[in-house]
N, C-alpha and C positions, 0 to 999 in steps of 0.2 A: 601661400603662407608657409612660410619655412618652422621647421620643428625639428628636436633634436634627433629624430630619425635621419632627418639630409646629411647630417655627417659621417653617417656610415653608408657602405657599400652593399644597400639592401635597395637602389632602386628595381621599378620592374616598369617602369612608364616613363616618358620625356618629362612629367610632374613632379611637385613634390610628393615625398610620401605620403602627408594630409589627404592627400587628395586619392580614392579606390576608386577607381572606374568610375561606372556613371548609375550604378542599381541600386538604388534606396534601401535596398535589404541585404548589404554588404555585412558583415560584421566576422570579427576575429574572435579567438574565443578558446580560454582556456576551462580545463575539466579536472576533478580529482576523485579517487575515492578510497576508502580504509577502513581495514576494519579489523579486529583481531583474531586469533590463530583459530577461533571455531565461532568468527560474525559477529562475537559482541563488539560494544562502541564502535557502531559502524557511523563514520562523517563521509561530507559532499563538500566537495565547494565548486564552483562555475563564475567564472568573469568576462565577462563580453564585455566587447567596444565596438561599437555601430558607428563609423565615421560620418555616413551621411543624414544619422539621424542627430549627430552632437551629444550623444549619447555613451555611456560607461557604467555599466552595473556588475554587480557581484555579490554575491550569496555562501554564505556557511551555513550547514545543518549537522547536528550531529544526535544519535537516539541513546538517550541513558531510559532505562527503568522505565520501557516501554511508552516513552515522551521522544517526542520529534522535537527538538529546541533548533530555532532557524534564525539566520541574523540577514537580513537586507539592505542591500544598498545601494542608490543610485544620484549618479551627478551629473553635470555638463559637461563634456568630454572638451571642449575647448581646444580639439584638434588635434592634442595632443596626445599620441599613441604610444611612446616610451615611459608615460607614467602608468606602471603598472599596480596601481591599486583605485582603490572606492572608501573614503571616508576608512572605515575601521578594519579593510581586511585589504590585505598584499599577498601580491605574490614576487619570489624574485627569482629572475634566473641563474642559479651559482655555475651551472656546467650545464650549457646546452645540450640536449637531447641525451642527459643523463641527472643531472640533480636538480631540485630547483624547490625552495622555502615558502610555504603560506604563514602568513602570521595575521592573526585574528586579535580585536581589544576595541568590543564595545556592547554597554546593555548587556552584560553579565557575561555577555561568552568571551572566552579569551582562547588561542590556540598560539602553539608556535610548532607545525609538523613538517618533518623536511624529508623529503621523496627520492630517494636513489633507483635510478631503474636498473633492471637486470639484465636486458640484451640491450640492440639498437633496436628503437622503436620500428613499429612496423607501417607502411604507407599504405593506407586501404586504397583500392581503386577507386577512383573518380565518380564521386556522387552526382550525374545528371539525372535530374527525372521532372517531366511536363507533364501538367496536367491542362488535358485539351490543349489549346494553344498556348497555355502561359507557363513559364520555367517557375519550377515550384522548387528545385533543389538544383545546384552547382558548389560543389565545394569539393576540400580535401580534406583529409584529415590522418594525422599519423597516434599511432596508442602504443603505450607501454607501460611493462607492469613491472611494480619496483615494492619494495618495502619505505618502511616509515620508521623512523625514530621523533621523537618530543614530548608535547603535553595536550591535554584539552581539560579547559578548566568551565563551569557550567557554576552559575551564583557563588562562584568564591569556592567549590569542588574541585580539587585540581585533582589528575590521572595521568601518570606516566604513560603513553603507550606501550601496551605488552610487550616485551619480544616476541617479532616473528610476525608482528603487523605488517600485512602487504595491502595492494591492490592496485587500483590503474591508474593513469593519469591519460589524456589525452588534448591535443589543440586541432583545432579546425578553423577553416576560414575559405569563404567564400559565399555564396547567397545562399538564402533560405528565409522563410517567412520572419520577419522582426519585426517590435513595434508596434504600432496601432493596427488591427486588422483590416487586411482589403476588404471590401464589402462588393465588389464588384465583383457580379457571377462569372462564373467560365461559360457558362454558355448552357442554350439547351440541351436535355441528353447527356451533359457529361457529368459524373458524378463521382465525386476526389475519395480519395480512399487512403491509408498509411499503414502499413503491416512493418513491424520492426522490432527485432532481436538483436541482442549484443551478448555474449556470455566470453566474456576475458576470464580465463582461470592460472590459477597459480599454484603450481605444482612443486615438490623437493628441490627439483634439477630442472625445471624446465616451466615455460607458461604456452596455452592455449589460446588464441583465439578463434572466434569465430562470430558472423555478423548477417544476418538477410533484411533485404527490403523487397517487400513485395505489393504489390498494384491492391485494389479492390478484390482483382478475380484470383490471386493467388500469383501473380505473374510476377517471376523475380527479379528485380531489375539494377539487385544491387547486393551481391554475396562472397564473404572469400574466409576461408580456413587457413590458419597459421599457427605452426609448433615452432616454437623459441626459444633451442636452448639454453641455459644460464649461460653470459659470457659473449654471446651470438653476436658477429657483425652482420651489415646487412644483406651480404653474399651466401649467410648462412643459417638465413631461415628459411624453412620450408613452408611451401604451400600445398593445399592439400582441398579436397572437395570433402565437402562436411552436406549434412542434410540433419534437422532437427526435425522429433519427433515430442510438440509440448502439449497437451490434453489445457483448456482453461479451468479454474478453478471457477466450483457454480456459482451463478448469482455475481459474475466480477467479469474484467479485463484482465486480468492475472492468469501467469501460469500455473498452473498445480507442480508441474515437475516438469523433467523434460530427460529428454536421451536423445542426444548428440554423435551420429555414426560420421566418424573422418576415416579416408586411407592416409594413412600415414608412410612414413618411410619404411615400419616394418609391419605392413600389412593394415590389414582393416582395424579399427578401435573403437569400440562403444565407452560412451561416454554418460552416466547417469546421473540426474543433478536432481537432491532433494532441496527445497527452499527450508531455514532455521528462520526466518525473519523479514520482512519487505522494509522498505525506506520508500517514501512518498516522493517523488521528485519537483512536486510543486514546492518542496521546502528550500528548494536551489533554483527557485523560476521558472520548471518548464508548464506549459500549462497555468500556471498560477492565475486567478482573473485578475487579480490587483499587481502582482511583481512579476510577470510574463516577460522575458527576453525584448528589451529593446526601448521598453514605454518610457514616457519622458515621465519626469516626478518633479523638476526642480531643480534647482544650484547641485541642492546635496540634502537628501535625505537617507535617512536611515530607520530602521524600524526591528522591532524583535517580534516574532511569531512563534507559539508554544502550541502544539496538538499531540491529542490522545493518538496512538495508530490504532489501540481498537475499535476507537470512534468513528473513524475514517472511512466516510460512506463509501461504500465499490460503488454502487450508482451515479454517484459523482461524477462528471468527467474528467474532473482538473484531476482527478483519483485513481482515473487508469492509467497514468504513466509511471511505473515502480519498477525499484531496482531492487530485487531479491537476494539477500544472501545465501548461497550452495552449499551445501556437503557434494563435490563432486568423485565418484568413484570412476575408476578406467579399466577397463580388464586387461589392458597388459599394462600399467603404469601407478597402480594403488590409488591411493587418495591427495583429493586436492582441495583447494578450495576457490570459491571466484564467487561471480556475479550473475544474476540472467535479470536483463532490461527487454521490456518488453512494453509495446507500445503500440496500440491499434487507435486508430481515428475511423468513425464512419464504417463503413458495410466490408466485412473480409468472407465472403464464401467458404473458402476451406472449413472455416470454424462455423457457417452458418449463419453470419449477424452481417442483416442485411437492412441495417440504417445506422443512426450515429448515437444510439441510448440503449439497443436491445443487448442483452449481456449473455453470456455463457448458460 
């Protein structure tokens, strides 16, 4: 089946672009997030296209006055992978792998936020990771952090973005669990586990990352530090070894805080990060039991979701995957501000939680 992808010079197969390999859990996927110069109005947005599931969903959330207001949406992807939107929310790309516009308009929320990034995005190493015998993750993924200018408007509320709203954006694409879940064990003895950090920061002159994945037993199987000057081509960013130190918050999956030691270019750098506020990431599909990455719903539905965050059980599960907003401070470099996502599944030793409900 031909689609307006075959006209450009983006194959990577003797096929058409329709057509991604042969893994059911294929999917492309874009990421957003924002917030202002000390974490208020912080929003999300997330859009996946699952080619072999005929699938395209996407999600906006954004937290006023201690309310999570979420907006969903999913349709028949009909093969088509150049239509970059879902019923009430788009994205577009103005300037690859530097600007690019979300625009939101349905069931009260309405956005129109546009993303300019501040270096060349950075290419995280290649995410493989098996559990037992079955490939649980293959993908890539590149991140960058940019500021925002627009509006976000909530029942007829409109809000300019402050000046000086930043925060990340990032696309990925490759395999990884989508969709209806497997139910088919791995096997005796083997017991899946997910340990995962992200803390993108945004500094004066410069941004931060930094990223770990690690097994059950603490084993890291997927980590990289990177300082991005403003301005930064790809030849000149640095990479750096980072190691985080995050204590969990009781009774939760959350981090309490965390301190972040990179060698940097001029020497060693501690890095300390207070959380001002958490964002639920089921409000964008991750986890969610009803709006999860990939599930079929129909032609084209859509749906609005409103929650309290102080309501927001930590014993949950759909509830341990949250993105924190930071006060970060640096001892050679002042203050900044970013993100810590953090995301345990199942049994993680270091922390001592050795099944898939017991908490900190």
């Amino acid at each position: 089946m031909l689609t307006k992808g075959d006209d450009f010079p983006l194959h990577q197969t003797p096929e058409p672009i329709a057509y991604a390999g042969t893994d059911r859990n294929f999917y492309d996927r874009y990421f957003f997030n924002g917030y202002g110069p000390n974490g208020e109005d912080f929003f999300a947005v997330a859009l996946g296209i699952y080619p072999h599931l005929n699938v395209a969903d996407a999600h906006f959330s954004t937290i006023r006055d201690g309310v999570q207001h979420c907006l969903h949406a999913s349709r028949e992807l009909g093969m088509e992978r150049f239509d970059i939107e879902v019923g009430p929310i788009r994205i577009e790309v103005i300037e690859p792998l530097h600007k690019l516009r979300v625009t939101v308009d349905g069931e009260g929320l309405k956005a129109d936020l546009t993303f300019t990034g501040r270096a060349f995005p950075i290419e995280e190493p290649r995410f493989i990771h098996r559990i037992g015998p079955r490939t649980f993750m293959d993908y890539t993924r590149l991140t960058q952090n940019g500021h925002y200018t627009g509006w976000i408007e909530i029942d007829g509320v409109r809000r300019e973005v402050r000046p000086g709203t930043a925060g990340t954006r990032d696309r990925s694409w490759g395999v990884r669990p989508v969709g209806a879940r497997d139910e088919q064990p791995h096997g005796e003895g083997v017991v899946p586990g997910f340990f995962w950090q992200w803390t993108p920061i945004n500094f004066a002159d410069r941004s931060v990352f930094f990223h770990v994945n690690a097994d059950a037993k603490g084993n890291k199987w997927n980590t990289r530090a990177v300082i991005s000057p403003d301005g930064a081509g790809a030849a000149e960013l640095v990479d750096c070894d980072g190691e985080m130190d995050s204590p969990m918050a009781q009774g939760t999956r959350w981090p309490a805080r965390g301190r972040l030691v990179i060698e940097g270019p001029d020497g060693t750098e501690t890095l300390t990060f207070e959380p001002v506020g958490r964002f639920q990431m089921r409000g964008i599909g991750y986890t969610s039991p009803k709006w999860n990455h990939g599930l079929y719903h129909g032609k084209l539905v859509v749906e609005r979701e409103d929650f309290s965050l102080a309501q927001s059980d930590p014993q949950a599960t759909d509830n341990y995957h949250v993105q924190l907003p930071c006060r970060v401070v640096s001892d050679r470099h002042g203050e900044g501000f970013g993100v810590f996502e953090q995301l345990i599944i199942g049994p993680y030793k270091p922390y001592g939680l050795t099944g898939f409900v017991d908490l900190g």
